[in-house]
C-alpha positions in Angstrom: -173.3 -95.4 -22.4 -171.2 -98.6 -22.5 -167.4 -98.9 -21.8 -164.7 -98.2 -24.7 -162.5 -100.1 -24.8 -159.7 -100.0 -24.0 -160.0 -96.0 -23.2 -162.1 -96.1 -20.7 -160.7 -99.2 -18.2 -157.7 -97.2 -18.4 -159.9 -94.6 -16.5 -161.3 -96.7 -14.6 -157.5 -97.4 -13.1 -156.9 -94.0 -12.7 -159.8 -93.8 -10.9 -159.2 -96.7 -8.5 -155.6 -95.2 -8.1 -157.2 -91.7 -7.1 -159.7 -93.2 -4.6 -156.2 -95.4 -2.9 -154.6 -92.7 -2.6 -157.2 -90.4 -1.3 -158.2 -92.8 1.7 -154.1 -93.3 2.5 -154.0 -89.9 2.7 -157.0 -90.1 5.0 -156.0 -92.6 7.2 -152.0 -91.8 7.6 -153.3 -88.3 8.9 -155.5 -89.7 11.2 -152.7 -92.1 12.6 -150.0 -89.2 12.5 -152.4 -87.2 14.6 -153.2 -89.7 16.9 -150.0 -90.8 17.5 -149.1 -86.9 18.4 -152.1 -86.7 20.6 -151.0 -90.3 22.1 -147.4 -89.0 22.7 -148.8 -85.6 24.4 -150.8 -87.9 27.6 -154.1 -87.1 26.0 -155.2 -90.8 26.3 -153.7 -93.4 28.5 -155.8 -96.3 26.5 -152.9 -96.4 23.5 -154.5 -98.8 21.6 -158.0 -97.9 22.3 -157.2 -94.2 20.9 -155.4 -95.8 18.2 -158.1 -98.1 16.7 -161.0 -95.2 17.6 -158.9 -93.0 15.9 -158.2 -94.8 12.4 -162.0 -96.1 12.5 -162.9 -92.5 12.4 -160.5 -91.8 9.8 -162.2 -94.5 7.8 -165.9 -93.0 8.5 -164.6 -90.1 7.1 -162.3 -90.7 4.5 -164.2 -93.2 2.8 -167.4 -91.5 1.7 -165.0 -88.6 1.1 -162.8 -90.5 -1.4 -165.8 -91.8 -3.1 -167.6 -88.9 -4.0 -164.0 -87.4 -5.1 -163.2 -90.6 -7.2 -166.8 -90.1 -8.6 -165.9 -87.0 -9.9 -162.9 -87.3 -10.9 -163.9 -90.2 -13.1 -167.0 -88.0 -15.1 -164.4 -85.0 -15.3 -162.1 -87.8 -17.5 -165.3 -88.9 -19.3 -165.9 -85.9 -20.3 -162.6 -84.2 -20.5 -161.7 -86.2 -23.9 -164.9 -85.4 -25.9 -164.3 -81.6 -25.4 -160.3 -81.7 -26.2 -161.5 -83.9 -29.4 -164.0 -80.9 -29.9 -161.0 -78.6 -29.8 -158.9 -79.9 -32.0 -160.5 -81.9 -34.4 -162.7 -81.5 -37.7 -166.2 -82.7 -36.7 -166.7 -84.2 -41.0 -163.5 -85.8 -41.7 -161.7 -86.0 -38.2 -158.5 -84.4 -39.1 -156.9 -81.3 -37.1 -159.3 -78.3 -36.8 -158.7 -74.9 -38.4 -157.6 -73.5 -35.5 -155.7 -76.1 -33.6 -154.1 -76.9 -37.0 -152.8 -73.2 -37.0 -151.0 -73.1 -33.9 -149.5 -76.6 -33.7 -148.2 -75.5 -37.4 -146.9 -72.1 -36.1 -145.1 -74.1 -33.1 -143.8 -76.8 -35.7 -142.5 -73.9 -37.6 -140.5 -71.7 -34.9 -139.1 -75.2 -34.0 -137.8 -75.5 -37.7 -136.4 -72.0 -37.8 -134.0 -72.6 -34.5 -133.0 -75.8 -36.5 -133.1 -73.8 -39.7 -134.7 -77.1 -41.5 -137.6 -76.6 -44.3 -141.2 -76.8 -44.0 -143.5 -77.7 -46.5 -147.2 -76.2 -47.5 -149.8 -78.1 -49.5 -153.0 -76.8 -50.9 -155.4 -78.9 -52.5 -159.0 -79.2 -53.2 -161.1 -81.6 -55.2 -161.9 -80.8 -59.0 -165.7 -80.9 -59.7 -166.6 -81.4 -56.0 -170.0 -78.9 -56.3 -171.1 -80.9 -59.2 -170.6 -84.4 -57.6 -172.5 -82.9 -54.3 -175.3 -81.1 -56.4 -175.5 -84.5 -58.2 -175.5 -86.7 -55.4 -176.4 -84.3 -52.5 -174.8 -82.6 -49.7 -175.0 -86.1 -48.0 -172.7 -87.9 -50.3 -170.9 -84.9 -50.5 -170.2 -84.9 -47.1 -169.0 -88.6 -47.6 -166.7 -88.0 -50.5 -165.2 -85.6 -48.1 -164.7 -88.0 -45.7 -162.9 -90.6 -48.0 -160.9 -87.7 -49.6 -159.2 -86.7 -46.0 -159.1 -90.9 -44.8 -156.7 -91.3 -48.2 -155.0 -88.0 -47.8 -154.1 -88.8 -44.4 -152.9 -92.3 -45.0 -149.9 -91.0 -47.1 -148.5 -88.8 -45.2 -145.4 -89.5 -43.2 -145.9 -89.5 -39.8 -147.7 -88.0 -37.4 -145.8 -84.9 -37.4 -147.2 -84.0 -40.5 -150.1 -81.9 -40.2 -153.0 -82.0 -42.3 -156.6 -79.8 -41.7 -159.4 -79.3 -43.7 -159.3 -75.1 -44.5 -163.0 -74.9 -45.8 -165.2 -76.6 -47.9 -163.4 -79.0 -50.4 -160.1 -77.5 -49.6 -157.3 -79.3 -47.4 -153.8 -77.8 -45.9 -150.6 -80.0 -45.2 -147.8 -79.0 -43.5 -144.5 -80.9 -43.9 -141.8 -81.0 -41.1 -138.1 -80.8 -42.0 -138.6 -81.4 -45.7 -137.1 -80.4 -49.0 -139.0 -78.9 -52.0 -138.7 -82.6 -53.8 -140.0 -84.0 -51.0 -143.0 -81.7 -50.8 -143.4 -82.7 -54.5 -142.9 -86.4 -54.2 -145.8 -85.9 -50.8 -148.1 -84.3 -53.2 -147.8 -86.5 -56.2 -148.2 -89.4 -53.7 -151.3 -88.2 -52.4 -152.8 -86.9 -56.3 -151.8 -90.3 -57.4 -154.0 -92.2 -54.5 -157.0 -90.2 -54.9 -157.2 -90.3 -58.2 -156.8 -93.8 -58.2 -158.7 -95.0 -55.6 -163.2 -95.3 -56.5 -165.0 -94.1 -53.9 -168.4 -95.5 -52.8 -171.5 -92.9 -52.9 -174.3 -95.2 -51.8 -175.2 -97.1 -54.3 -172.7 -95.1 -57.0 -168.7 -95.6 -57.6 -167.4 -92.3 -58.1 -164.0 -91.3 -59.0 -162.7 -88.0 -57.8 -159.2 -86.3 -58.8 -157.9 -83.1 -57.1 -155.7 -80.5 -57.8 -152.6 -79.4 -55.8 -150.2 -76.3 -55.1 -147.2 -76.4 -52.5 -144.8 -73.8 -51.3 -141.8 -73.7 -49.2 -141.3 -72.3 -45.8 -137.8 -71.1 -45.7 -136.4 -69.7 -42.6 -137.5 -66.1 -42.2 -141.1 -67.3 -44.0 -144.6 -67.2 -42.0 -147.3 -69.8 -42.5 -149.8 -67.5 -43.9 -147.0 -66.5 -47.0 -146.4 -70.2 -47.8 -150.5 -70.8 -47.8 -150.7 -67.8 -50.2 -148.3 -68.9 -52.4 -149.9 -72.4 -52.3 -153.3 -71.5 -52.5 -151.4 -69.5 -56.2 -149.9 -73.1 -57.4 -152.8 -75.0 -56.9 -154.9 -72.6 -59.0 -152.6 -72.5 -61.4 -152.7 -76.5 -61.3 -156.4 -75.8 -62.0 -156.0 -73.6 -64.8 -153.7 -76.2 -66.6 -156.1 -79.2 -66.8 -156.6 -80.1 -63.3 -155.2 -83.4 -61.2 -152.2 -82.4 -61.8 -149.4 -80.8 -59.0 -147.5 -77.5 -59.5 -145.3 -75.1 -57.5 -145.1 -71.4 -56.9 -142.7 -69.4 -58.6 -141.4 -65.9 -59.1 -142.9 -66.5 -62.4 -146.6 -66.1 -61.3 -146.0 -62.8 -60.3 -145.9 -62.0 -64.1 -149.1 -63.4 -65.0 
């Protein structure tokens, strides 16, 4: 397996860092100790003891530091794979299910203390079993792909967190946000999918999606404003599709 770069010189420096310090460690022991032993009469040959004492040090501490270093560099290597495991979507590379939940949750309790707003967006891609029974799963797998790279691309920052739930479906949280600004997210991100051709082999597809968004206010849980979502965007489906809508006390009638 060849080097990435520039990932893996930077481990590389760690590595070199870990292995200096391990043999200073070594050999200021050694010279602390023999300096004792020096001071205590046990040889009268200061220099002698001294040099013996340091080239043992070095014997020792060398091959220890290497084999250390050595490790310490293939726990890095693969320390990074199994954290991207963890917490990302193995398809479209966005958060995982899980790690999207609790960095969400901790977003959340943040918000409360501050008592700011969060935002929840549901959306899922209209005719997406057709395209894949059409294309196959494949190119469905592709769309998917494209889907969450343009999704991504217009959210705001990093701190806005964006998973895929299951299948064609996809979650967004918003940090310190207003309801028009959950809107004006979700529009934004309608608009660029829908307007954006995507490339299934040989076949330009275009793909719309419908969307639902909810709220968090301050005494709200995740899993409400999902519900309540998950509600809006099926409404959004039931009107037409492509299109962006919002829960309301309304719904509750229907």
């Amino acid at each position: 397996m060849g080097l990435d770069m520039p990932t893996d010189i930077h481990k590389l420096k760690e590595t070199a860092i870990f292995f200096a310090m391990v043999v200073a460690t070594a050999l200021a022991l050694s010279f602390i100790v023999a300096v004792v032993m020096y001071n205590f009469g046990v040889s009268d040959h200061s220099q002698k003891y001294l040099l013996t004492s340091v080239y043992i040090s070095v014997c020792v501490g060398l091959p220890v530091a290497i084999i250390a270093s050595q490790n310490q560099f293939r726990l890095m290597m693969h320390r990074d794979p199994l954290e991207t495991l963890a917490t990302r979507d193995g398809l479209t590379d966005l958060l995982s299910r899980r790690y999207f939940l609790q960095a969400a949750n901790q977003q959340i309790q943040r918000m409360q203390r501050t008592e700011k707003m969060a935002g929840v967006i549901v959306f899922d891609i209209d005719g997406f079993k057709d395209i894949n029974d059409k294309f196959g799963n494949a190119m469905g797998d592709k769309l998917l792909m494209a889907v969450a790279t343009l999704a991504r691309e217009e959210l705001r920052s990093r701190q806005d967190l964006m998973t895929r739930w299951w299948g064609d479906e996809f979650v967004i949280m918003l940090h310190a946000t207003t309801p028009e600004l959950v809107r004006l997210v979700s529009e934004r991100v309608r608009k660029r999918i829908d307007e954006t051709p995507i490339m299934l082999g040989d076949n330009e597809v275009k793909v719309t999606a419908s969307f639902g968004f909810a709220v968090l206010s301050k005494y709200d849980t995740l899993e409400g404003a999902m519900g309540r979502a998950d509600e809006a965007m099926k409404l959004a489906k039931s009107e037409g599709k492509n299109t962006v809508r919002t829960w309301s006390i309304a719904q509750l009638a229907s």
